[in-house]
C-alpha positions, 0 to 999 in steps of 0.5 A: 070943796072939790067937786068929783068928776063922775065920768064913766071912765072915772066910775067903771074904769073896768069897763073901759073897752066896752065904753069905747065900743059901744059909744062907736055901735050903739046909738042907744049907748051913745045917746045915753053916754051924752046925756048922763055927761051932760047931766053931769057937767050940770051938777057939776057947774051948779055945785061949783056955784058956776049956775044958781038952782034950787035945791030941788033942781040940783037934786033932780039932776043928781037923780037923773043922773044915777038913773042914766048910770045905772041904765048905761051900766046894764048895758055895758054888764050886758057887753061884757057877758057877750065878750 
């Protein structure tokens, strides 16, 4: 089975200026932008069998996840508008 990356830069390719610029100006988008790439690369480790957890645990990390995405993604529509 492959396990999908979901990277910002995978996800909102679109926005890839804006990723960059706020990552460099915005130390509430850079938090954010770490811990939903850590979050990630856990999901990832615990689907690839890399890390043992229970399937409460992976489903919690996969929720944090999307709350983070979704918070990083209002920040960056919010990016773009300005543009």
């Amino acid at each position: 089975m492959t396990i999908e990356k979901h990277d910002l830069h995978r996800e909102f390719p679109e926005f890839e200026t804006e990723i960059h610029q706020l990552k460099m100006k915005d130390a509430h988008f850079a938090r954010l932008f770490k811990e939903y790439h850590q979050c990630d690369h856990e999901v990832r480790r615990i689907e690839q069998g890399a890390e043992n957890t229970s399937d409460e645990y992976l489903e919690q990390q996969k929720k944090q996840r999307l709350l983070l995405k979704d918070q990083l993604f209002s920040l960056l529509k919010q990016a773009q508008a300005v543009v």
